[in-house]
Structure formats: structure tokens, C-alpha cells
N, C-alpha and C positions, 0 to 999 in steps of 0.2 A: 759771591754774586747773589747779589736778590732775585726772589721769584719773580718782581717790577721789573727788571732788569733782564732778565733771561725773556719775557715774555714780550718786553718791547725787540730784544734785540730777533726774537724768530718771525715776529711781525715783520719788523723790516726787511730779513732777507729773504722771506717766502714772497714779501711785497717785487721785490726786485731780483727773483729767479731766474734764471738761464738756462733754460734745456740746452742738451747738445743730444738733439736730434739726428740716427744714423741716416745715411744718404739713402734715397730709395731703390729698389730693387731695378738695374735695368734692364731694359727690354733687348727681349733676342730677338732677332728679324728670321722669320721662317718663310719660305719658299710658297707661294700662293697654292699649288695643289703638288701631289706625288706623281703622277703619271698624265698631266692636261685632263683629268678629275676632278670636277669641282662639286663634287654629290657630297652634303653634309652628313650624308650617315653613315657609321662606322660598325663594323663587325664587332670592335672591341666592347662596343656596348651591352651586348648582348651575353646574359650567362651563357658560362661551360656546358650548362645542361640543354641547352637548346640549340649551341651549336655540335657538339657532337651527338656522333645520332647511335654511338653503341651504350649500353646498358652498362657493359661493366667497365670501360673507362671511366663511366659518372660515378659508378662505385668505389673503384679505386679514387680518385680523387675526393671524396666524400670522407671518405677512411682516413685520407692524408691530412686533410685539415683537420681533424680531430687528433691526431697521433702524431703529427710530423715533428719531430725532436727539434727541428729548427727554426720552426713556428714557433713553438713551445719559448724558446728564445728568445725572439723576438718580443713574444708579449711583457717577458721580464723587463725586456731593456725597456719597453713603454711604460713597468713599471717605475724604475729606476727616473725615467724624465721626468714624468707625473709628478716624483719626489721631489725631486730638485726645483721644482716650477713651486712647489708648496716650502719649500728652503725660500724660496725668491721671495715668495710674501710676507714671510713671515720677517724677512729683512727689513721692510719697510714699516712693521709695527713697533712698540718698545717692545722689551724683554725684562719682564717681571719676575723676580727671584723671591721665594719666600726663605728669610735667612732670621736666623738665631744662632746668637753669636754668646761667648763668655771669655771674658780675658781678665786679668791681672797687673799691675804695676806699680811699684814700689818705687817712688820718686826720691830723687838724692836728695840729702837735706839744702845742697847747695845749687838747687835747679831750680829756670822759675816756676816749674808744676810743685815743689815740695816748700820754696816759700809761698807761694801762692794759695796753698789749700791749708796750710798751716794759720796761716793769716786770717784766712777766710772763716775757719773753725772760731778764730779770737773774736768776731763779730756776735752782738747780743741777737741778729737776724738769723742765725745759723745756728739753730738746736736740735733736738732729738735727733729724729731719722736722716735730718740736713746735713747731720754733720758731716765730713769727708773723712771715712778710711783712712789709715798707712800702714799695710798696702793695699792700694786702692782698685777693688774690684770693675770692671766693665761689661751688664749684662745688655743686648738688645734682643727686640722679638720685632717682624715684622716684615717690611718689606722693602727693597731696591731695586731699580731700574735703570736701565740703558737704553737710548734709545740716540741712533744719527738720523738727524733731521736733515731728507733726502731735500736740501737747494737745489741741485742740479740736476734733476734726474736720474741721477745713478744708477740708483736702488730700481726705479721705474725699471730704468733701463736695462737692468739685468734680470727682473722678471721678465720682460718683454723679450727677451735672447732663450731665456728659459724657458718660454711659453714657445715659442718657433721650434726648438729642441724638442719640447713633445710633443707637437705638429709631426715633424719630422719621423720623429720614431715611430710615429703611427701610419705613415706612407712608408716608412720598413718593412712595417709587418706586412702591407700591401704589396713592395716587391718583392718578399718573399712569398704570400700566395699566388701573384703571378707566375712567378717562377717555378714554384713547385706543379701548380696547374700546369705550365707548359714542360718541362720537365717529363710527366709524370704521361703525358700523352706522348712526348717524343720516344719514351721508352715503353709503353705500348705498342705503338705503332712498330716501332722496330722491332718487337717480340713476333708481330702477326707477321711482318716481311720475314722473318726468321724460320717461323711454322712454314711459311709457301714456300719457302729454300729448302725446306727440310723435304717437303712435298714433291717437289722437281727432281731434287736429286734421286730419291726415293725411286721414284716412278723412271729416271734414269738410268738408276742401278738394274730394276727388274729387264729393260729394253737390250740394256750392256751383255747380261748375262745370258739372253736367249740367243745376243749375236756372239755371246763366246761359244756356245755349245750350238749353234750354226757352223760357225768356224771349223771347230775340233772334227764335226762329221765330214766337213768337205776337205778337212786334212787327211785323216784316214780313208777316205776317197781319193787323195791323191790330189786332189784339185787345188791344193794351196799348202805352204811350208810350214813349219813349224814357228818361223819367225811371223806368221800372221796369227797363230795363235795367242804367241804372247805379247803382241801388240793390242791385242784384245783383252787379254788377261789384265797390263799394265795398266789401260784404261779403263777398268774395271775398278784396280785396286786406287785409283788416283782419286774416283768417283764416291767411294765407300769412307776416305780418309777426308775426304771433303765434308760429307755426313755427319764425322765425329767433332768435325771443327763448327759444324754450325750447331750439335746438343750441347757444345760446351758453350758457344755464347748465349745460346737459349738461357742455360743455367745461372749465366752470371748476369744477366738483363732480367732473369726474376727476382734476383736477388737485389741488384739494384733497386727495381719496384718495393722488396719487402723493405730494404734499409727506408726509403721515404714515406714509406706505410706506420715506419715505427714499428716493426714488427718481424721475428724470427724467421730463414728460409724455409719458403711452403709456395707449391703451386700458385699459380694464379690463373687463376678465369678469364678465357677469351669468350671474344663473339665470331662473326663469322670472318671468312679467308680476308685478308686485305685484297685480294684479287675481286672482291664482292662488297664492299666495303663505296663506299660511295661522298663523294666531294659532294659539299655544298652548293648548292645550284648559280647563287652568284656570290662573289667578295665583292665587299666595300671599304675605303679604307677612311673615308674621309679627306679632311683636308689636315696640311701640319698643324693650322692654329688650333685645333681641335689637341693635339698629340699633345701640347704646352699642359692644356689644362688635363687631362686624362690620363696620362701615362705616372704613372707613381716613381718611379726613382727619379722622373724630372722633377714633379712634386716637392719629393724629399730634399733634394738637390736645391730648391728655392728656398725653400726653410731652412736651408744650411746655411745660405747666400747671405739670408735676412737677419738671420743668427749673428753670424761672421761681423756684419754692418754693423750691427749694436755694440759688440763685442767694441769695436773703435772708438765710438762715443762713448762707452763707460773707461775705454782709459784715458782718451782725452779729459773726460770729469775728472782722473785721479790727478790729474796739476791744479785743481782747486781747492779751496780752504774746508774740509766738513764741518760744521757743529754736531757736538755731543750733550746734551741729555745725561745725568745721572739723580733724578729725584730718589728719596725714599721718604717711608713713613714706618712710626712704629714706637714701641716701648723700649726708652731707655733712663737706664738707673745702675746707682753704684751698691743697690741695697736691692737681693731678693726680696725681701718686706714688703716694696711698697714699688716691686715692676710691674706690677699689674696697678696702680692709680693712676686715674685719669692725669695727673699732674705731670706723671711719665712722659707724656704723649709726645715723641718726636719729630718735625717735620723740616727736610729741606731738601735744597737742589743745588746743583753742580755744574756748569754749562761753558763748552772750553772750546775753540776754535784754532783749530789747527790746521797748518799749509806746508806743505814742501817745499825747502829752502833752498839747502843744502844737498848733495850726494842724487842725484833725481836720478841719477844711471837706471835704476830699477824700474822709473814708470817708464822713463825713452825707451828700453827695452822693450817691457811690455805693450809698449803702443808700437813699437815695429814688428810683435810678433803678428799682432791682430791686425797693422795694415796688411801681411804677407799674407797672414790666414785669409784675409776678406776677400783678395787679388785671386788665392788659389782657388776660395768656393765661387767665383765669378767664372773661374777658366773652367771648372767641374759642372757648374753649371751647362756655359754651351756646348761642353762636350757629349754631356748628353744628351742635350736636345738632335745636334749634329749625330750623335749613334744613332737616333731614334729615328729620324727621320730614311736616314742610309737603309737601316734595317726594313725596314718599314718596302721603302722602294724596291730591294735585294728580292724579296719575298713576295712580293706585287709579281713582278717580273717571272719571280721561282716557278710559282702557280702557272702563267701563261706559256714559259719555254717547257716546263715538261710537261703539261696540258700533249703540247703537240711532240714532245718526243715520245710521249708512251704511244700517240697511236700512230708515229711509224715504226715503233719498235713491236709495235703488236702484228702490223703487218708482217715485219720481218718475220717473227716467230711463225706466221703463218707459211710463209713461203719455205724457210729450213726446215719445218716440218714434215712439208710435201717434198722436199727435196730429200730429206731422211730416208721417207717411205721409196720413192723413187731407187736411192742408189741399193736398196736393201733387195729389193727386186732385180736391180743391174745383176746386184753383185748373185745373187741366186741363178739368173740366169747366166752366167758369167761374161757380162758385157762391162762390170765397176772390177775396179782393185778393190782388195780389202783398206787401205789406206783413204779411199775416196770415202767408205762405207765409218770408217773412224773418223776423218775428220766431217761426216755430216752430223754424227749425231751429235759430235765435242759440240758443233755450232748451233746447234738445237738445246741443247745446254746452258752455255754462254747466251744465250740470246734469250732464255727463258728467265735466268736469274739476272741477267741486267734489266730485264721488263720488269720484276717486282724489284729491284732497287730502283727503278725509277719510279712505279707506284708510291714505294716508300716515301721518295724523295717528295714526292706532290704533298702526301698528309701531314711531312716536317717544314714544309714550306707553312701550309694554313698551319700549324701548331705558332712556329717563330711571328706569322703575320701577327696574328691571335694577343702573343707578347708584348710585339714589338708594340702595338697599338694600345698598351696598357687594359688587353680583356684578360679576366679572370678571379679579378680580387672583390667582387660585389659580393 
């Protein structure tokens, strides 16, 4: 085929092109506010640093994003798209090979190359350096190319899926610093509820054991049996084994902390009691349509949706005809002498149009894996918008019901407190049993460590809110 020829024929078909354009992303319908809230501002927008108000959870989280091993990961794999999106391009240019070649062949005398050059030698136009070898050398220098001339979009279209793919990866890395951000404060937080458990108990033990050696005097006084001793003792020792169960989860919720630190078992630094520790004056949560654009694994999750779409239209392209491209240029000669003369000088091109005929099982295939794909990043799609939303509401709510159970659980504490002292009195003067006297203080107990798990419960609520609303990853 001539270069006239190859040149008219790309003219034409680029004249008369056909994208196959992926269908567009659609739209998920979100719920007008979360709680009859139509306030456009959102908590999530706001840094970590300014919504928590302790020093060293800013620090730990600060550490984490420098060292967090799974961060670290993430950045790779945005390595790895970036790559592939730079494969994509480079699809769409030719591919230039610089090649030097040397070959050999001895033509039979009864082929038409071995009459043919025989022949050709017998001409008075064909002397010295002209003549033809037997056997007949093949040197070239120079250059060949390939290149498929994107008619349909193809090419386009799978950097355009490529390009979404690192889109993608880079709202990874974002719900991974979310997540570690949220993470990294839900185990905080539960380390200082952990410390005021440790604190109650503590301060229970000392209260347990002045009322066992109470006991034991007004035993030996006669005034109560043996068996109230060691119903005291019991609840002594249940108090004490209690203690050991909350150093050991201390231990392993630092450790925790250290694994997302990146870094070996060692202390960590609080601030003050979560008993003193203090909520946020107001939450906002916004509105959902705000969540669509903000929240990063819905993000990612679009760019997957977008991706998938393309993915369709470039195998619906693969039932079309491609043209190929194969020019070169360069030095060619049957004689080292004379491959470097301008006379050498090689030039042509090669240009072939090819369709699938026959046997297509393989594109049908891959066009139903990528309509399935497309289906499934559509159903991934609203499902997380649908988590985010739920979450989002779950946590709105979390904040408001124990809002109000901590302070009737604080009242309570206050009342079996007075009623502790009370029955300890009774019981000195001997108007309580000892049994009345055990179960006040069990309940002054119970009622002081479900008051800091409900604490607790308030700062995991704002941490999930925090999440759920895509804050943390700025």
C-alpha cells in the first residue's frame, strides 16, 4: 500500500469516526435533610485539629499520618494508577523502535530470488558494489513504528477509565485518612474511659476493704457471722479481678494506638479524665446532598461507576475494524561498504485493517463481564451513599439520646452514693443487714462505670459523626 493510499484512507476514516461514548453517571436521589435540618454547614468540614480540643489525640493522629503502614499503601497503589493512566497515553501515540538488524540467505538456484538476482548480476546496469551476493547478506539501521489509529475512541476511551482509576485511588488514600483519623480517636477515647474504670474500681476497692475490716470487728464483737465476712471478702476479690481485666485492655488498646502509629509497644500520652473532657458546643451535620460530594469512599465509588461505564464502550469498540500503522525509515544494504550511503536510504509503510469475523465468543464475553461490572459499581455506588446517609442519622441521634442518658445516669450516681453512705451508717448502727450494705455499694459501682461507658459512648458517637460526614482527610 502506498503512503497516497494509507493517507487517504486515515483521512477518510477519522473523516467519518464514531465514538461509543460511556453512558453517564446516574444520579442517586438523597433525602432532603437528616433530621428536618436544613443548616448547610457541616462538622465534616472542619480539621481534626479544631474539632478535638485534646493535644495529644492531635498528636497521635499527626504521627499516624506520617507512619501509618496503610497509608503508606495506599500512596503506592495511587502510584501504580498514575502508571497505568501514563500506559493509557502512551496507547494512543506510535511506538518507535530503534532497530538494527543483520541476516543472511542463500537462494536456491531454482527459486525466483536465486533466478532473479542471478539475472540481475547479467545486466550492464548492475556493477561493482551493485552486484548481488550468493549468499546474500541483509544489513538495516534505523527505525519502525507501530501505531493503531484510534477511529473509535478506544484508545481515548481507556485512558478516560484510566484516568477515573487514579481519580479513584486518590479518594482511597482519603478514606483511608479518614478512617485512620476516626479510628485513632475511637481508640483514644476508649483508652481514657478505660483509665476512669480503672479510677472507680480503684477507689471501690479502697471503700470494699475498710467495709471488710468493719465487718471482721463487728464479727468479733459478736454482732454479725462469719458468713458476712466473706461476702465481703468475695466482693472484694470480684472488685480486684475486675481491675486486672480493665490493665489488660488498657495494654492492648495501646497497643492498638502503637500498631496505627507505625510504631513498637510503648506508652501513650493522655490528657485530662474523659470525665472532664468536654463535647463540642453544637454538631452540624448538613444536608445529604452535601455527603454525595464530601464523603470520599462515595467519591471513590463514582470513579469506579465512571470507570466500569467506559470499560463497556471500549469493548463494544472491540466489534469494530482497527487500522494499523507500521512505517519505517532507515539504511538498507546487502553490502557493509556502502550502508551508510545516502543511496541506502530506506522508506516505507504498511497499513492493514482488521475486523472480527469469526469465533467473537471472546469480545461477547468480555462485553458481559464489563456490562456486569458496570451494574455492580452502580449497586456499590448507592450503597454507599445509602451507609452514609444511615450512619450519618444513627449518630446525629447517638449524640442527642446519650446527651440525656448521661445526665440521668449521673443523677443516679448521685443518689446510690447517698444511699451507700446511708446504709453504712444503718448498718454501724445496726438498723441495714450486711447484704443491704453489699448490694449499695455493687450499685454505686455499676452505676459509676456505666456513667463513663456512656461518656464514652457520646465521644464515639462525634468521632463516627465526624466519619460518617467525610471529616478528616483535608
Amino acid at each position: 500500500m502506498s503512503m497516497l493510499a494509507v493517507g487517504l484512507l486515515v483521512s477518510l476514516l477519522s473523516g467519518c469516526r464514531i465514538l461509543h461514548n460511556p453512558v453517564a453517571t446516574p444520579v442517586v436521589t438523597t433525602p432532603q435533610s437528616y433530621v428536618a435540618s436544613t443548616d448547610s454547614a457541616s462538622m465534616g468540614d472542619r480539621p481534626f485539629q479544631t474539632l478535638f480540643a485534646d493535644s495529644n489525640l492531635i498528636a497521635l493522629i499527626d504521627t499516624a499520618l506520617a507512619r501509618n503502614l496503610d497509608l503508606k499503601i495506599a500512596l503506592q497503589r495511587i502510584t501504580v494508577a498514575r502508571a497505568n493512566y501514563g500506559i493509557s497515553q502512551g496507547a494512543l501515540l506510535p511506538q518507535v523502535d530503534a532497530v538494527a538488524t543483520a541476516g543472511l540467505d542463500r537462494f536456491g538456484r531454482y527459486t525466483m530470488n536465486g533466478v532473479g538476482n542471478f539475472d540481475t548480476n547479467l545486466s550492464d546496469n548492475v556493477t561493482g558494489p551493485s552486484l548481488i551476493p550468493n549468499p546474500t547478506p541483509d544489513f538495516f539501521a534505523g527505525f519502525r513504528a507501530s501505531w493503531e489509529v484510534d477511529i473509535w475512541g478506544k484508545l481515548r476511551n481507556r485512558r478516560r477509565a484510566a484516568y477515573n482509576r487514579m481519580l479513584a485511588s486518590q479518594e482511597g488514600r482519603n478514606v483511608v485518612i479518614t478512617a485512620l483519623t476516626a479510628e485513632l480517636a475511637r481508640l483514644y477515647y476508649t483508652l481514657l474511659a478505660l483509665d476512669a474504670e480503672g479510677e472507680i474500681i480503684r477507689d471501690n476497692i479502697g471503700l470494699q476493704q475498710k467495709a471488710l475490716e468493719l465487718v471482721a470487728v463487728q464479727k468479733s464483737a459478736g454482732r454479725v457471722t462469719e458468713l458476712a465476712v466473706q461476702q465481703f471478702r468475695a466482693q472484694l476479690l470480684g472488685t480486684r479481678s475486675r481491675e486486672g481485666r480493665v490493665r489488660q485492655q488498657i495494654i492492648e488498646t495501646e497497643n492498638q494506638i502503637n500498631v496505627l502509629l507505625g510504631r513498637y509497644p510503648q506508652p501513650i500520652a493522655r490528657g485530662v479524665s474523659i470525665r472532664d473532657q468536654q463535647l463540642p458546643a453544637s454538631v452540624v451535620a448538613g444536608i445529604p446532598a452535601q455527603l454525595v460530594r464530601r464523603r470520599p469512599d462515595i467519591r471513590q465509588a463514582e470513579r469506579e461507576l465512571e470507570a466500569a461505564n467506559v470499560d463497556v464502550a471500549v469493548a463494544q469498540a472491540d466489534f469494530l475494524p482497527s487500522l494499523n500503522l507500521t512505517p519505517y525509515v532507515g539504511l538498507n544494504a546487502f553490502r557493509p561498504s556502502v550502508l551508510l550511503s545516502p543511496a541506502s536510504l530506506a522508506i516505507g509503510v504498511l497499513g492493514s485493517l482488521a475486523a472480527p469475523v469469526f469465533n467473537r465468543r471472546l469480545l461477547k464475553g468480555n462485553l458481559a463481564i464489563s456490562l456486569a461490572q458496570s451494574r455492580e459499581a452502580y449497586l456499590a455506588y448507592q450503597r454507599v451513599i445509602l451507609t452514609g446517609v444511615s450512619e450519618v442519622v444513627s449518630n446525629l441521634k447517638g449524640l442527642e439520646n446519650y446527651r440525656d442518658v448521661a445526665d440521668l445516669q449521673t443523677q443516679e450516681v448521685m443518689v446510690l452514693r447517698q444511699a451507700a453512705t446511708t446504709s453504712d451508717e444503718l448498718f454501724a448502727a445496726n438498723y441495714a443487714t450486711y447484704l443491704e450494705v453489699i448490694t449499695a455499694q455493687r450499685s454505686v459501682l455499676d452505676a459509676e462505670l456505666a456513667l463513663i461507658n456512656t461518656k464514652q459512648a457520646q465521644f464515639l458517637s462525634l468521632v463516627d459523626l465526624y466519619r460518617a460526614l467525610g471529616g478528616g482527610w483535608q
